[in-house]
N, CA, C and O atoms as a printed pandas DataFrame, in Angstrom:
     atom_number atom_name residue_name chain_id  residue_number  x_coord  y_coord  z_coord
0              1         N          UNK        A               1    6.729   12.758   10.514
1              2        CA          UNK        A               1    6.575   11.383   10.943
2              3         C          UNK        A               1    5.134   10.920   10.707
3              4         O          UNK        A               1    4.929    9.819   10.196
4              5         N          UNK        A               2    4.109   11.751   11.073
5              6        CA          UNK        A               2    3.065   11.260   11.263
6              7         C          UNK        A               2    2.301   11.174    9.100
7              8         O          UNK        A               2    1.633   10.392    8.424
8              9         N          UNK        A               3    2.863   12.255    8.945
9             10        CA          UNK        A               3    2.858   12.433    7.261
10            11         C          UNK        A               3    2.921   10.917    6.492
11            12         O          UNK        A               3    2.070   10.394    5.773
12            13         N          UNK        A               4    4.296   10.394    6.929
13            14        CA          UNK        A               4    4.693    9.373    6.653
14            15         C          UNK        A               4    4.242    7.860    6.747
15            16         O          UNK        A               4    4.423    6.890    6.011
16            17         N          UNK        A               5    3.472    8.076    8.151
17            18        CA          UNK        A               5    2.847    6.945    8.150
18            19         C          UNK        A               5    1.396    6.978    7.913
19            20         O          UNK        A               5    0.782    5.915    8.002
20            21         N          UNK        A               6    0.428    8.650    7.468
21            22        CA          UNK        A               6   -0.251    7.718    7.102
22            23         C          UNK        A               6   -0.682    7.764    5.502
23            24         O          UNK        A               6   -1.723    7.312    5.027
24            25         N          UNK        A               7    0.596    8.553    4.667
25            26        CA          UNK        A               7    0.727    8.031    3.265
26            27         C          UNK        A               7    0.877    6.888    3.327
27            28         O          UNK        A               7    0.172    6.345    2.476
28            29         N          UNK        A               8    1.774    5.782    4.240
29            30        CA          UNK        A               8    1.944    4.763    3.984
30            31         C          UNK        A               8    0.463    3.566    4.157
31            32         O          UNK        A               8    0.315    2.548    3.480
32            33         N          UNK        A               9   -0.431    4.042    5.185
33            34        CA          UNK        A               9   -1.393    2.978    5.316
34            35         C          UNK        A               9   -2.316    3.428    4.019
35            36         O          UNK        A               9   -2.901    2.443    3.569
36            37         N          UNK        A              10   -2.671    4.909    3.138
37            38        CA          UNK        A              10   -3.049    4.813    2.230
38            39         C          UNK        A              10   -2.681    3.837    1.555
39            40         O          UNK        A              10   -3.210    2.737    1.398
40            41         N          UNK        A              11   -1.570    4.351    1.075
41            42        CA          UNK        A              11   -0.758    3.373   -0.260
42            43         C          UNK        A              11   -0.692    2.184   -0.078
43            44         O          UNK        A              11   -0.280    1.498   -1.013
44            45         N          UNK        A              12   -1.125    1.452    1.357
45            46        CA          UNK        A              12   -1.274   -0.233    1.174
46            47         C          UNK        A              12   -2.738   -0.196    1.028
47            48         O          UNK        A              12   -3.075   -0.868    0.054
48            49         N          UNK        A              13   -3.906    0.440    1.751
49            50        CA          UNK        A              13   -5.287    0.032    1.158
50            51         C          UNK        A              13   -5.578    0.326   -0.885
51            52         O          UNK        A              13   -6.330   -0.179   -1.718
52            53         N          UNK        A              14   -4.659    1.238   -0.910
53            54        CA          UNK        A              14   -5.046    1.239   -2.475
54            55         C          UNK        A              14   -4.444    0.009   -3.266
55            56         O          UNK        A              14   -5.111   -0.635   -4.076
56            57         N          UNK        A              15   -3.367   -0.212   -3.014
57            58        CA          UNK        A              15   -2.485   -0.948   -3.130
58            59         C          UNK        A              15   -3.406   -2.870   -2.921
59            60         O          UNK        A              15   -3.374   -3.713   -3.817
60            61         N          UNK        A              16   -3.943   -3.030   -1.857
61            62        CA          UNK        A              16   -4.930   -3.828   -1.870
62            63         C          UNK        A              16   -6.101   -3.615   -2.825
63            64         O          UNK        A              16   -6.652   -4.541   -3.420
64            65         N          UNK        A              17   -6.418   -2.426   -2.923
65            66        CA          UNK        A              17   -7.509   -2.783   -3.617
66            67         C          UNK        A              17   -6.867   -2.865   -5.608
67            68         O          UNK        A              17   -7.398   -3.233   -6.655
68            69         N          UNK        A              18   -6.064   -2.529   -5.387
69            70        CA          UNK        A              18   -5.628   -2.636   -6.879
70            71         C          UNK        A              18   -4.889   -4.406   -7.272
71            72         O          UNK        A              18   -4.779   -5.098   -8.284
72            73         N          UNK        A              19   -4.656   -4.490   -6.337
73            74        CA          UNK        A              19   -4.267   -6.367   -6.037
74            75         C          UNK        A              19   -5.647   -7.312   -6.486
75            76         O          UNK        A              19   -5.599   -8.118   -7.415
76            77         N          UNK        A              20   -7.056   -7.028   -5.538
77            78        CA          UNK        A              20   -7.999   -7.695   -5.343
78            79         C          UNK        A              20   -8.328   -7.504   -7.080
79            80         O          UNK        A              20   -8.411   -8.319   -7.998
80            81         N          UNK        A              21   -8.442   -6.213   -7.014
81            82        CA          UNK        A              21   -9.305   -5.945   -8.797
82            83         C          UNK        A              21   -8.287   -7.065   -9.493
83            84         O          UNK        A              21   -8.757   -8.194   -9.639
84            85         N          UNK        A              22   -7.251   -6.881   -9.826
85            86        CA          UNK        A              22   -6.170   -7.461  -10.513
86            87         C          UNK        A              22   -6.208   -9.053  -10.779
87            88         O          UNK        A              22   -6.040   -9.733  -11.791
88            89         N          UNK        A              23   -6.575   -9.428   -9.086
89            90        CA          UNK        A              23   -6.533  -11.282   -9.663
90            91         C          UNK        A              23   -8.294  -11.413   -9.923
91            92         O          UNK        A              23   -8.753  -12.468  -10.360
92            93         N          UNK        A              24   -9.285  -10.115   -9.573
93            94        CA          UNK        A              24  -10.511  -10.986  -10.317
94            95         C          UNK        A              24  -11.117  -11.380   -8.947
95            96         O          UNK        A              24  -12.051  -12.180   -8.890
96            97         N          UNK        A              25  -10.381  -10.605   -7.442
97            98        CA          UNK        A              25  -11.356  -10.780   -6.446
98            99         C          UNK        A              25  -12.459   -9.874   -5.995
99           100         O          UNK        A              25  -13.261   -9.990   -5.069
100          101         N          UNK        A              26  -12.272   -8.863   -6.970
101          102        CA          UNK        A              26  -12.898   -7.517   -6.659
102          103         C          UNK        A              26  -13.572   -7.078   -7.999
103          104         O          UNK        A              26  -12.848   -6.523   -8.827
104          105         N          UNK        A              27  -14.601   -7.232   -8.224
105          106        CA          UNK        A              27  -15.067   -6.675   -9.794
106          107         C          UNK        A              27  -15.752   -5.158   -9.589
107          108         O          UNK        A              27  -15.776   -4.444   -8.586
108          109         N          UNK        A              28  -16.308   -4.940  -10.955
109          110        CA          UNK        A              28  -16.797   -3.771  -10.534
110          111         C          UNK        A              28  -15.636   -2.185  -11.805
111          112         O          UNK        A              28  -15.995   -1.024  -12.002
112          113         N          UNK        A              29  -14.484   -2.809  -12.282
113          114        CA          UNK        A              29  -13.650   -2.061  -12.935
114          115         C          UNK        A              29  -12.881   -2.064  -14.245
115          116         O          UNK        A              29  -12.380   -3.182  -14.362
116          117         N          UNK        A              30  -12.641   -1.463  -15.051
117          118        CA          UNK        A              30  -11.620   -1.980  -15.882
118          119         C          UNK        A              30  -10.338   -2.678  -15.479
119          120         O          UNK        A              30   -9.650   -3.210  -16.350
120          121         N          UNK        A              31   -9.915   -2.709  -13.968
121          122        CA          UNK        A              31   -8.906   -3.440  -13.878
122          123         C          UNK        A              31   -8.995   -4.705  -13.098
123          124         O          UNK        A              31   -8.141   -5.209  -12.369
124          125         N          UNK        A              32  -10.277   -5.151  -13.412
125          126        CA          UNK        A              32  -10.574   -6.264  -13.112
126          127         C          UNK        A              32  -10.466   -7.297  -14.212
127          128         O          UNK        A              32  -10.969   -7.243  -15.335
128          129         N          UNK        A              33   -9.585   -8.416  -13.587
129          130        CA          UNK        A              33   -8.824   -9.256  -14.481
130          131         C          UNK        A              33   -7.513   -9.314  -14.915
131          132         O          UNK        A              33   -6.948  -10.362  -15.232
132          133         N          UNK        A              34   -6.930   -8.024  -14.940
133          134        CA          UNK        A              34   -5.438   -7.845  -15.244
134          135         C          UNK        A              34   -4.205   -7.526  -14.565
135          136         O          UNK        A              34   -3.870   -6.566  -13.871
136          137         N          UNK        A              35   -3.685   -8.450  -14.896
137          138        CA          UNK        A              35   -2.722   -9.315  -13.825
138          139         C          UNK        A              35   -1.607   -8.456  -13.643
139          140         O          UNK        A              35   -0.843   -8.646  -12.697
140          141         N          UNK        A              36   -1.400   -7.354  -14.604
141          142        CA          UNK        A              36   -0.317   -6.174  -14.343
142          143         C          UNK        A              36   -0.775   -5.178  -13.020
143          144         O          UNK        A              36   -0.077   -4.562  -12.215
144          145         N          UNK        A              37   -2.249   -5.298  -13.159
145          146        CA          UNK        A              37   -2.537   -4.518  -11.566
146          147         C          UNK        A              37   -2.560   -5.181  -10.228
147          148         O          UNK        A              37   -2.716   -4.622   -9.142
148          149         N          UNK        A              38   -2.378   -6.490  -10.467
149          150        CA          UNK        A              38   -1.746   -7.609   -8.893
150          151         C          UNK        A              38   -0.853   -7.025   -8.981
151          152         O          UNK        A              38   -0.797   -6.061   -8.217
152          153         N          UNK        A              39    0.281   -7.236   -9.883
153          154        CA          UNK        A              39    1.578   -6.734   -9.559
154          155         C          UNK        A              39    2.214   -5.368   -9.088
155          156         O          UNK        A              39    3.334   -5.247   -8.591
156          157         N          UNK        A              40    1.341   -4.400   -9.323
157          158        CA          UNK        A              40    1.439   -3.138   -9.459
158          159         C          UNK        A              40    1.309   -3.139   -7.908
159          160         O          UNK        A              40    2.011   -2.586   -7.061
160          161         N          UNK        A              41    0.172   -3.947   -7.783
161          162        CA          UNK        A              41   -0.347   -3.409   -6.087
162          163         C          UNK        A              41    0.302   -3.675   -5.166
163          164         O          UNK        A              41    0.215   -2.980   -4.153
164          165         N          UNK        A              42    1.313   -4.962   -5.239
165          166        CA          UNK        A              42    2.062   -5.906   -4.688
166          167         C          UNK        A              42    3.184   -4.624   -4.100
167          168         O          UNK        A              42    3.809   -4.358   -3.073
168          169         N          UNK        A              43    3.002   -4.148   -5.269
169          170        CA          UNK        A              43    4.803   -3.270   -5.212
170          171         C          UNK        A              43    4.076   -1.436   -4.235
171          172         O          UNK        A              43    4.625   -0.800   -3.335
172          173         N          UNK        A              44    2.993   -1.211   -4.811
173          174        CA          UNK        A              44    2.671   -0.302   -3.725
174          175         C          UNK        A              44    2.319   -0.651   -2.175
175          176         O          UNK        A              44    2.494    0.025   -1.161
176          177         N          UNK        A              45    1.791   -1.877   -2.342
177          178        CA          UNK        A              45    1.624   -2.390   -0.906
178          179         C          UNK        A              45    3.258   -1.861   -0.009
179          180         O          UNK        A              45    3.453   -1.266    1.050
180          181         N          UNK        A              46    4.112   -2.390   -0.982
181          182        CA          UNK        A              46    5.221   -2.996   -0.435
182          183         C          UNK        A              46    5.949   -1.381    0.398
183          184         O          UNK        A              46    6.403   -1.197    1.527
184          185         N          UNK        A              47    5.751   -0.375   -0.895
185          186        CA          UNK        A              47    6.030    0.677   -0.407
186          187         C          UNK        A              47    5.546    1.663    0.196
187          188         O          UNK        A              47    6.058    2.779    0.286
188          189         N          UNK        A              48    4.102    1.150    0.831
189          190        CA          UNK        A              48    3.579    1.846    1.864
190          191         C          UNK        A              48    3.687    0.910    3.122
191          192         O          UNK        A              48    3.032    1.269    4.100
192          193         N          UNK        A              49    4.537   -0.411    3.241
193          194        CA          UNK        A              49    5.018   -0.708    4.344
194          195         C          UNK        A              49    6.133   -0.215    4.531
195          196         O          UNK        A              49    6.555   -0.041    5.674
196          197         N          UNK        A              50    6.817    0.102    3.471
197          198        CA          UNK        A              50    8.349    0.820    4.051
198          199         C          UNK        A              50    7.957    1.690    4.796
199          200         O          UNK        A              50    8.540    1.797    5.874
200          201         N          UNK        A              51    6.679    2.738    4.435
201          202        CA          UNK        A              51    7.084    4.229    4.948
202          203         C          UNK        A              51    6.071    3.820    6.479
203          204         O          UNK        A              51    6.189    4.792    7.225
204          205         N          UNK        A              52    5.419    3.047    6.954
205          206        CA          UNK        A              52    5.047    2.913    7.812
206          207         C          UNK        A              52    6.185    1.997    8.861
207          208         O          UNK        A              52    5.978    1.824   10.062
208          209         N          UNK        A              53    6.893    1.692    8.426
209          210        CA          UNK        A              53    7.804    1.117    9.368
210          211         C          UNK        A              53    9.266    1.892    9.285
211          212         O          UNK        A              53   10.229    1.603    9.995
212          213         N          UNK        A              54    9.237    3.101    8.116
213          214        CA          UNK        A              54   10.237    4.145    8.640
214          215         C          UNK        A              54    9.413    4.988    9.473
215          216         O          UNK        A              54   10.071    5.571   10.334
216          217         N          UNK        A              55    8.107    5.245    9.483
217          218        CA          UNK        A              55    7.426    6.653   10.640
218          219         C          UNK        A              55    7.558    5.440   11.907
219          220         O          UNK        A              55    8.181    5.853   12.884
220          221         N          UNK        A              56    7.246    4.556   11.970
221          222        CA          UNK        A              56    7.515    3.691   13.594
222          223         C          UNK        A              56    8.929    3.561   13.995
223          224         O          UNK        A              56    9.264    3.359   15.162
224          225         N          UNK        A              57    9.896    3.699   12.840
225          226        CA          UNK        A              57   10.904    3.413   13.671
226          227         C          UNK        A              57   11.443    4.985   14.503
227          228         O          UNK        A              57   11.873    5.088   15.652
228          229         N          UNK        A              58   11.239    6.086   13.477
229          230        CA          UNK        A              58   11.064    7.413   14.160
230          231         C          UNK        A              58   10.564    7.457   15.398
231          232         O          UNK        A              58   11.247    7.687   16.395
232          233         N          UNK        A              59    8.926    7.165   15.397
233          234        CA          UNK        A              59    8.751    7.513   16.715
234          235         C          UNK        A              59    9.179    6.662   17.791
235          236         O          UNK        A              59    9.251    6.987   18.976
236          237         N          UNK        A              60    9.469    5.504   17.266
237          238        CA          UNK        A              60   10.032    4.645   18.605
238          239         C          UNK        A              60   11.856    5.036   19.053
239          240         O          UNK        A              60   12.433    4.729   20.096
240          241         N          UNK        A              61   12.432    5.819   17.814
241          242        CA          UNK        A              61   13.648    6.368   18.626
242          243         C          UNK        A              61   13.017    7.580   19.654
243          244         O          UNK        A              61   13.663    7.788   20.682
244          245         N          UNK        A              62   12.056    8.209   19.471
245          246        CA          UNK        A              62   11.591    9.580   20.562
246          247         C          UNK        A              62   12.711   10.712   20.038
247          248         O          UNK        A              62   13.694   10.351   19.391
248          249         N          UNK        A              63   12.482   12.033   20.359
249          250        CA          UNK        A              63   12.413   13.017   20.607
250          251         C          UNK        A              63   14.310   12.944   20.703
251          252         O          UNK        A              63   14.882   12.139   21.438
252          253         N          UNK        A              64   14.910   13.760   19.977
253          254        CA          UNK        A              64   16.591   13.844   20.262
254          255         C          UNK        A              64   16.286   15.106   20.797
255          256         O          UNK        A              64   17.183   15.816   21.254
């Protein structure tokens, strides 16, 4: 459970930062400017909210 959620808050800060580089809010990289890494990030964001709201829904069922 705990594994799970906090691969998942990784994978949204990278996930942000691969967004910011992407639209050109974050310089500093080769993937600054290219608009395939907004999208990219969009979609890791997305799937490090899944796994943080599958480890919460775990611990909020408790202990069988």
């Amino acid at each position: 459970m705990w594994i799970r959620g906090i691969v998942g808050i990784v994978l949204i800060v990278i996930g942000g930062v691969w967004t910011a580089q992407g639209s050109g809010a974050m310089h500093g990289s080769a993937m600054t400017g290219h608009s395939q890494y907004t999208g990219l990030g969009v979609v890791v964001i997305l799937i490090g909210l899944g796994l943080v709201g599958w480890a919460w829904r775990l611990r909020s069922r408790g202990p069988r």
